[in-house]
N, C-alpha and C positions, 0 to 999 in steps of 0.2 A: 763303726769301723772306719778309720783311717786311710779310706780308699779315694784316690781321687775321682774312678767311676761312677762310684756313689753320689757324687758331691753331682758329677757330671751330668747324672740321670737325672740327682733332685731339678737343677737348673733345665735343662729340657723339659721337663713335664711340668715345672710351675712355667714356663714361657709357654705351653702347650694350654695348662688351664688358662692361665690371664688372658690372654689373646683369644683362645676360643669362648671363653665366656662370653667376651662382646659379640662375637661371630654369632653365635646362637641365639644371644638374649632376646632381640626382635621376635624368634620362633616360640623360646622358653619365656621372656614375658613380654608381652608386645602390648604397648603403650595405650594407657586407659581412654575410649573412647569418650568421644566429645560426652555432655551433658542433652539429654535429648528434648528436653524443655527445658526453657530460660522463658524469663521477664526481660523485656523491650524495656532498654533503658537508654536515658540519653550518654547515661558515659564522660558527666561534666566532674575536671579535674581536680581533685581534694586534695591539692596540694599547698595551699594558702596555708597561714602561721592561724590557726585557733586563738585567736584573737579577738576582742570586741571587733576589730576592723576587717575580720574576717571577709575574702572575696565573695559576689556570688558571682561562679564563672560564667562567661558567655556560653550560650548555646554551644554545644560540644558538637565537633567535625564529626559528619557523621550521624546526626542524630534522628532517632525514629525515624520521624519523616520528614525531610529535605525537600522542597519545591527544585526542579527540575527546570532546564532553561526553557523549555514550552511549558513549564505551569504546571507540568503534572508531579504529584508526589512520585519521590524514590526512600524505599524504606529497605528493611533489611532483608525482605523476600523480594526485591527486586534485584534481577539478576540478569548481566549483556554480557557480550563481548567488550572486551577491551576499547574497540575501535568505536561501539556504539555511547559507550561509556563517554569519553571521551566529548561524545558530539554534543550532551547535555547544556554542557555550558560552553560561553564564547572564551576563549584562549590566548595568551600570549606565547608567542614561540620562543622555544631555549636553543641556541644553536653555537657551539662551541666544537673545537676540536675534540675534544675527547666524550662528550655527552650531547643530546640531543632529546628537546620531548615537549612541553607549555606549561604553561601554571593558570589556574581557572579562575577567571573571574568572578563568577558566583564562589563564596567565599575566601576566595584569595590563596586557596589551597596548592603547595608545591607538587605534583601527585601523577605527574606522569615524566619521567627520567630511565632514559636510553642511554645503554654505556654503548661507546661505540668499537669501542677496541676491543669486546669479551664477545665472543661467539658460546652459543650452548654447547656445541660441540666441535671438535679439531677441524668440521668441515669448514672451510672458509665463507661456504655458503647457507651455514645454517643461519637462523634469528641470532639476531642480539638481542646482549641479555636486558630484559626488560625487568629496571628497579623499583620503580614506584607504579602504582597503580590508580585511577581514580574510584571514587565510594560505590559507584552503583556496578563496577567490575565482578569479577568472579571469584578476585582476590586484592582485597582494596587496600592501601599500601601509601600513606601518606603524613606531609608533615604539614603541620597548622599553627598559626602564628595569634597574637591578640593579646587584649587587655581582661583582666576580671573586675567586676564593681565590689566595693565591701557588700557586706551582707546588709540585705533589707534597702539599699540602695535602687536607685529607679533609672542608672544611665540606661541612654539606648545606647547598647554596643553592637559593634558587626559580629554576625556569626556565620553559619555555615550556608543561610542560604542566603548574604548578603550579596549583591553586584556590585562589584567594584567598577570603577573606570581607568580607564589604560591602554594604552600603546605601543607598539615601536616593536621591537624584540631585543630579547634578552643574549647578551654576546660579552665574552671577555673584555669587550672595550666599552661596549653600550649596557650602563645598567637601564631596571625600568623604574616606572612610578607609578602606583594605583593610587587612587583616592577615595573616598565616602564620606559624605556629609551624612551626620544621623539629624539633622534637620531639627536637634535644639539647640545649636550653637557650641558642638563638638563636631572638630575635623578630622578625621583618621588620613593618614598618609602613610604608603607604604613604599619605601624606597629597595631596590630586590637588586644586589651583585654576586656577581659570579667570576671565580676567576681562572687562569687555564688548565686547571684541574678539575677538584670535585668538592669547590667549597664554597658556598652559596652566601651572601652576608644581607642582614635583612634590618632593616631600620625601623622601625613601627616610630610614629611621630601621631599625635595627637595635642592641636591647637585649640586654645581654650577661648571659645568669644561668649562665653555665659557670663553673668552675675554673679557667681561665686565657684571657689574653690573645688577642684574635680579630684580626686583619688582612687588612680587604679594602678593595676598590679598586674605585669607584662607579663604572658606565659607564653613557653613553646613544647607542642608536643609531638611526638609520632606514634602515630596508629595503623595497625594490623589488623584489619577482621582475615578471620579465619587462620588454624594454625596452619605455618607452613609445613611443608613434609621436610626434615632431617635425617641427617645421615643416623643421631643416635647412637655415635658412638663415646666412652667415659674420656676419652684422649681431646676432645672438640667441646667446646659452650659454642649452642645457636641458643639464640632469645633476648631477651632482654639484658642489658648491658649498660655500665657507669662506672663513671670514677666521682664519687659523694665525698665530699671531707676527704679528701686524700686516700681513700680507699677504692678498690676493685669489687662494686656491685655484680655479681651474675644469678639471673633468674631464668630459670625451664620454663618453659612455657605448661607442663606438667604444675611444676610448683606454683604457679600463679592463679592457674584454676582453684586449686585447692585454697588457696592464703595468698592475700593481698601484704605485702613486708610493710614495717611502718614506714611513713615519710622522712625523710633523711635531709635535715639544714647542713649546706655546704656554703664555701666560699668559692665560687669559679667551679669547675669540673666541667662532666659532661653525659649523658644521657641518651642511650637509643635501643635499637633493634641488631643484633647481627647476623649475618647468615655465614655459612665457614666462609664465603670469599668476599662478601659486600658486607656495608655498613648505612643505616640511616642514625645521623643523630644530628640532635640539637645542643648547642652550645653555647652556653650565655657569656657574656664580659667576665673574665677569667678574676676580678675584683670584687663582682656582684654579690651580694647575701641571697640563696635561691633557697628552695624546700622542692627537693627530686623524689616525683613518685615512681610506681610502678605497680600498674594496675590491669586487673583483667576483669572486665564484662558482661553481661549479654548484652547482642544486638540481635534484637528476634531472638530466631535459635541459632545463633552464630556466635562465636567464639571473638572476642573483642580483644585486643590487648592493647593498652597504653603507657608510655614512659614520656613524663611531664616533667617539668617545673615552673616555679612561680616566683617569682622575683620580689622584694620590697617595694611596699607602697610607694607610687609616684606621683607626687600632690601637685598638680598644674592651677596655677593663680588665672584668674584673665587677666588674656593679654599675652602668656609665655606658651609656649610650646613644648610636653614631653617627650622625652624621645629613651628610647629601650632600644638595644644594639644585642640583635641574635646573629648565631650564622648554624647554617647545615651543612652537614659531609653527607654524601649522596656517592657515594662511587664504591671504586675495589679498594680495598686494605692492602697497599702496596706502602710494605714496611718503609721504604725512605721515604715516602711521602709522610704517611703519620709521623714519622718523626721531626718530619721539616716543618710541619704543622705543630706539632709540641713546641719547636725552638723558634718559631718565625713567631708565631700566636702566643705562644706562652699555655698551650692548652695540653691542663693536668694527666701525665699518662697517655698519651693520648695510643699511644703503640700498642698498650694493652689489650687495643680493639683486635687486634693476630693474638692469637690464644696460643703462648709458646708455654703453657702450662707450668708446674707446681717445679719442672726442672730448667726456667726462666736463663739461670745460667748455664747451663748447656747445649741448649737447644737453638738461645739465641746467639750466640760464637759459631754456633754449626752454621747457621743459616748464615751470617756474615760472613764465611770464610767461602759457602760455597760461591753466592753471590759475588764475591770478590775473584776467584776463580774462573765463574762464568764470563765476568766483562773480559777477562782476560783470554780465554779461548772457545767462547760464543755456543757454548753447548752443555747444559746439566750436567747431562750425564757423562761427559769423560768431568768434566767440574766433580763429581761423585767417586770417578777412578782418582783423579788425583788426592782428591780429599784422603782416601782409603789409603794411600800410599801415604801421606802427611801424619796419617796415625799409627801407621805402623813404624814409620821410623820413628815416633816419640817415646813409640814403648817396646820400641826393638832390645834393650837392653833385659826388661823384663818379659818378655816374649822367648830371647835367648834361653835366660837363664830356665823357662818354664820348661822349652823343649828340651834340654837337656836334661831334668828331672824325669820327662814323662819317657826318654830314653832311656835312661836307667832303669823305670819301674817296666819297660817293657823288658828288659836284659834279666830282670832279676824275677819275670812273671813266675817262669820254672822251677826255682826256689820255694817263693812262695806260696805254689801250690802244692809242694811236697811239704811243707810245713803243714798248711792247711790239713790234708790228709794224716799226716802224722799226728796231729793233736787235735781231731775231728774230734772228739769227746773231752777234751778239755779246752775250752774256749778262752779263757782266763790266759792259760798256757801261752795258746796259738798268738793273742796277739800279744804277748810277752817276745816270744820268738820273733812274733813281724816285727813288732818294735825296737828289738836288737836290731832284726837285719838292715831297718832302716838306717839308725845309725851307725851300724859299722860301716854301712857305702854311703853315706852322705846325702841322704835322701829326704823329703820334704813332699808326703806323699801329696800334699795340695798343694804344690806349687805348680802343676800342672792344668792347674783349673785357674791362673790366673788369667790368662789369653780371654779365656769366656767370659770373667764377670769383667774384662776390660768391654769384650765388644758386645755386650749386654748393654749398657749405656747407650752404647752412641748408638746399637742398632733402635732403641726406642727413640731418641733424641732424634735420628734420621728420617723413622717414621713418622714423627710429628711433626718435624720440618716439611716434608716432602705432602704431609696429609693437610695442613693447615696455611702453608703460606701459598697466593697465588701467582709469586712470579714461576713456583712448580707447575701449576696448572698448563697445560696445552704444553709441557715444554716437549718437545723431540730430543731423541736421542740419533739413532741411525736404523736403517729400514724398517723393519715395523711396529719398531716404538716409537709412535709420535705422541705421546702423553706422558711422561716420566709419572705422573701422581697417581695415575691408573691402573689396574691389570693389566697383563703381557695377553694383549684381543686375541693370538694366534692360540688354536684349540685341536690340541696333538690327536686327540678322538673323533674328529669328523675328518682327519686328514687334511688342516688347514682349509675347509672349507671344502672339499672336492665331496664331502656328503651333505646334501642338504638338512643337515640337523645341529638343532643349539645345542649345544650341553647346558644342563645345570650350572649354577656357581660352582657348586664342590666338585665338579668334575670339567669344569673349566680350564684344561691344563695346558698350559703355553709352554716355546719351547725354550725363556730363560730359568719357570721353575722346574726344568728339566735337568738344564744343567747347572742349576743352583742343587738340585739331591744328589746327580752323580759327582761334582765336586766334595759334598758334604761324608758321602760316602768312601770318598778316594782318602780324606782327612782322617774319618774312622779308620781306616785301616793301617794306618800308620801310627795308632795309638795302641797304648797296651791294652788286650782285649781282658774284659771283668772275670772275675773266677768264677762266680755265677751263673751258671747256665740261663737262667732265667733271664737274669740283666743281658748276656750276649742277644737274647730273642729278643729285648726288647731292644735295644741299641739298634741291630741288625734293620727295624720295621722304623728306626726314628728319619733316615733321608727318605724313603716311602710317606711317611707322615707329615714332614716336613714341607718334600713337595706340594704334598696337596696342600698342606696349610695355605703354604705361602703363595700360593698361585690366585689366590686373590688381591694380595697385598698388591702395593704399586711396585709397578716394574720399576724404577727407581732402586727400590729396597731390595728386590732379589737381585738385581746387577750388582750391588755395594755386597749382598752376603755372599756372591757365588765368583766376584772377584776377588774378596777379601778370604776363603775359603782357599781359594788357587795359590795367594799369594803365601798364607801358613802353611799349603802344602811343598812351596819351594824352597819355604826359611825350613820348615822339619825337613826335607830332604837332605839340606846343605849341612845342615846340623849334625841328621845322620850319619852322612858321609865323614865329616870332620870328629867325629867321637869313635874309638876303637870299642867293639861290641864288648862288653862285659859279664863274665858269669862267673857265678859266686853259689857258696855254699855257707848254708847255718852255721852258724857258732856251735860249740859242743853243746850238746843239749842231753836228758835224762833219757835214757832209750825203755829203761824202767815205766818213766811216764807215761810213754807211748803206751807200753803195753800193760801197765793198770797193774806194775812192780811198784808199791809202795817204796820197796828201800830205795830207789832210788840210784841203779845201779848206773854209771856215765860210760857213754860210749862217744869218745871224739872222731867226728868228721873229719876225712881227709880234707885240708883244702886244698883249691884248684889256683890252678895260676892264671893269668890272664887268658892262655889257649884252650883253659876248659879241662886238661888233662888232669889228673888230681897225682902228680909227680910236681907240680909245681911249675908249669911249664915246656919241662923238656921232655921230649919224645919219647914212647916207648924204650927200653934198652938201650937209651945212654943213660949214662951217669960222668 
């Protein structure tokens, strides 16, 4: 049927399934637990070219059991606090404006990194977020640098539970230096900068004072024991993450358990972990030939995850020194930074690491426009009003022409429900007849449902802006939205708080998706209502369902639906106003038909003039 309600319903209830699918999935299928035995493995990186010169990697970060800075083994059932973790080995300090935390001298490991600007929560006083972790943690979280030897080779190389030597602290002005001597006439040197953001450059140099020829092969990796917890929603990738050969790597941490992907030779790219708002990766000389894995483990009965690569052989003569140039991102995914880093660095995609998802072009212009808005009047969310106003005027012309359609079909509802009724037993008939009356009034029964699949788009394209990028994170609007990326905290059923009870999520109801349904509802009513009894019942329950839905969404997004609602209720009002009400009568039709007269006898309808009267206008008794 040719109804634009139809059209209406379908698009509300598929955005009803889509959305609530994710909403539920956790409950309807919640994510396969860890494996409950594993083999203690060490987790050394098979990322090297199968090659007669094949690497064998250094002892892998992390591995079984690590000697401890008092001598005692730490393996994978050993388990501290953070702070104790820490204390294991001796440290150089990181101290920079925007991050804070040491790098460990027993293996040389990056593994403890404080953002200093991200709080866990809008208090100003909660923790900051703590990004890296060391191995013997709760949740161990680090990147690791080194050489591999070919296969069947006998270098000593530094590993995990090597001590380095070093001093000083590490500062946007001041890089550091470690060293180790492996005591047969190989020098490791390890030069460590950082600069005033969240991007660490790491120089690994090895001096050859041997009797012959040395060949190794630089890696850098980051490792994760234990999965982290995720949001889990299909709109977000957390996990593992690259750009290989010019292409977009992403692996679940799901996926990885199950299947290791084959190793991937790129030229340049880059290689990590992401979380929706942080990023650890490693990044080689954007020129270099690498082979990038991604690989997951056991350590004990712990869930390992690693993302590597391995670089072409580096053959050091005596006498010369090689040297391999990495560098690490260790911070928050603040879209201009990734990008200043793509065009300053030359590093492949590097944006990629914000997941503006499979509608890249839309999503990303959202977010630039609101950003550009924001520097300009210091707040998201009216950034959000204006935007919504910036869209309605682009497609005010087809917005117009929409509401004036869905005027008509509500002018002519009368009609065609006496049509309906008239040719209830012949259906063939009936939309013969609607189909006349559409075109004899100029009508276009879906041009009414354009409005919706416009603000279908952007409302998805909003919610992924708003869920995935973190200058949304913490942002304020005005009183008691201080989180735009969040739910609206305030909870209409405990009376804002004055009963001491939480609600559940699904009855978590604030009071902008309050007046995002009574908006949504003021909009219905200004629409022509469905012939359908059934369809009115369910239309009637959709700003009821609605609210609830969306009362978990981020307040962001119910602000942009329940202004952008307000403001279609003004343009339909104006609309209204400016179109003289319309009412109209059937074409001549078979009155026969009606009544199940074969011959087909015709009885012509009066028509009516614009006042409705069926004189054509004029009043009773004139002529």
């Amino acid at each position: 049927m040719f109804e634009n309600r139809n059209l209406l319903l379908a698009l509300g209830l598929s955005l009803v399934i889509m959305l609530g699918f994710q909403y539920f999935s956790d409950v309807i299928m919640p994510p396969a637990p860890a494996p409950e035995t594993a083999t203690a493995t060490s987790g050394t990186p098979a990322a090297a070219p199968a090659t007669p010169a094949t690497p064998a990697a250094a002892p892998a970060p992390g591995s079984p059991a690590a000697p401890a800075g008092n001598g005692e083994l730490v393996g994978p059932d050993v388990l501290m606090e953070r702070a104790d973790a820490l204390a294991l080995s001796p440290r150089i300090a990181i101290e920079t404006g925007k991050l804070h935390g040491s790098i460990a001298l027993r293996g040389a490991r990056i593994d403890d990194v404080t953002l200093r600007d991200y709080r866990e929560t809008v208090d100003p006083d909660s923790p900051e977020i703590k990004l890296l972790s060391p191995l013997a943690s709760l949740a161990p979280y680090f990147a690791d640098f080194g050489w591999s030897a070919p296969a069947g080779a006998t270098v000593k190389l530094p590993g995990p539970d090597t001590l380095w030597t070093g001093s000083g602290k590490l500062t946007e002005t001041t890089p550091v230096t470690l060293t180790w001597d492996n005591g047969e006439g190989l020098i490791f040197t390890r030069v460590i900068g950082l600069d005033a953001n969240y991007m660490f450059t790491i120089e690994d140099r090895v001096e050859n004072r041997t009797g012959g020829a040395v060949a190794l092969y630089p890696r850098a990796d980051v490792v994760r024991i234990e999965t982290p917890e995720t949001e889990g929603l299909f709109i977000l990738h957390e996990g593992p993450i690259g750009v290989l050969n010019g292409k977009v790597q992403e692996h679940d941490y799901k996926d990885l358990r199950e299947e290791n992907p084959p190793a991937t030779k790129s030229t340049g790219g880059w290689i990590g972990i992401t979380d929706k708002y942080w990023l650890a990766a490693v990044i080689p000389a954007q020129d270099a030939a690498i082979t990038g894995t991604f690989d997951h483990v056991h350590y004990g009965n712990r869930d390992r995850y690693e993302v590597s690569y391995v670089g072409d052989a580096t053959t050091v003569v005596p006498g010369t020194i090689g040297v391999a140039t990495h560098r690490l991102f260790a911070g928050a995914k603040i879209v201009d930074l990734l990008q200043a880093y793509r065009d300053d660095l030359g590093i492949a995609m590097f944006e990629y690491a914000v997941d503006f998802g499979w509608f890249f072009f839309l999503t990303k212009p959202i977010f630039l426009i609101l950003d550009f808005l924001y520097r300009m009047v210091g707040n998201f969310g009216v950034a959000i009003l204006i935007l919504t106003l910036i869209i309605k005027g682009l497609f005010y012309p087809l917005a117009n022409k929409s509401y004036r359609a869905m005027n008509k079909m509500k002018d002519v509802q009368p009609e065609m429900q006496r049509l309906r009724e008239r040719f209830a037993d012949d259906k063939a008939r009936q939309q013969q007849e609607l189909m006349a009356l559409y075109k004899r009034e100029k009508i276009n029964p879906l041009a009414g449902c354009l409005p919706i699949l416009v603000q279908i788009p952007v409302f998805f394209s909003l919610y992924k802006v708003l869920y995935v990028t973190i200058e949304m994170r913490h942002a304020p609007f005005f009183g008691w939205i201080q989180d735009l990326s969040a739910p609206d905290p305030t909870h209409v059923l405990n009376l804002f708080g004055a009963i001491p009870w939480d609600p559940p999520g699904f009855l978590a109801l604030g009071v902008w998706p309050i007046l995002m349904g009574i908006s949504m509802w003021m909009q219905q009513k200004m629409n022509p209502a469905p012939p359908d009894p059934v369809q009115q019942r369910i239309f009637m329950f959709l700003p009821i369902v609605f609210t609830f839905f969306l009362a978990s969404f981020p307040a962001g997004l119910v602000i942009y639906w329940t202004w952008n609602n307000l403001l279609s209720i003004a343009q339909q009002w104006m609309i209204r106003r400016q179109t003289p009400p319309m009412i109209t009568a059937a074409a001549p039709v078979e009155a026969g038909a009606a009544n199940g007269d074969k011959a087909g006898r015709k009885a012509k309808a009066p028509t009516p003039g614009r006042s409705g009267n069926p004189t054509g206008g004029r009043p009773p008794g004139k002529r």
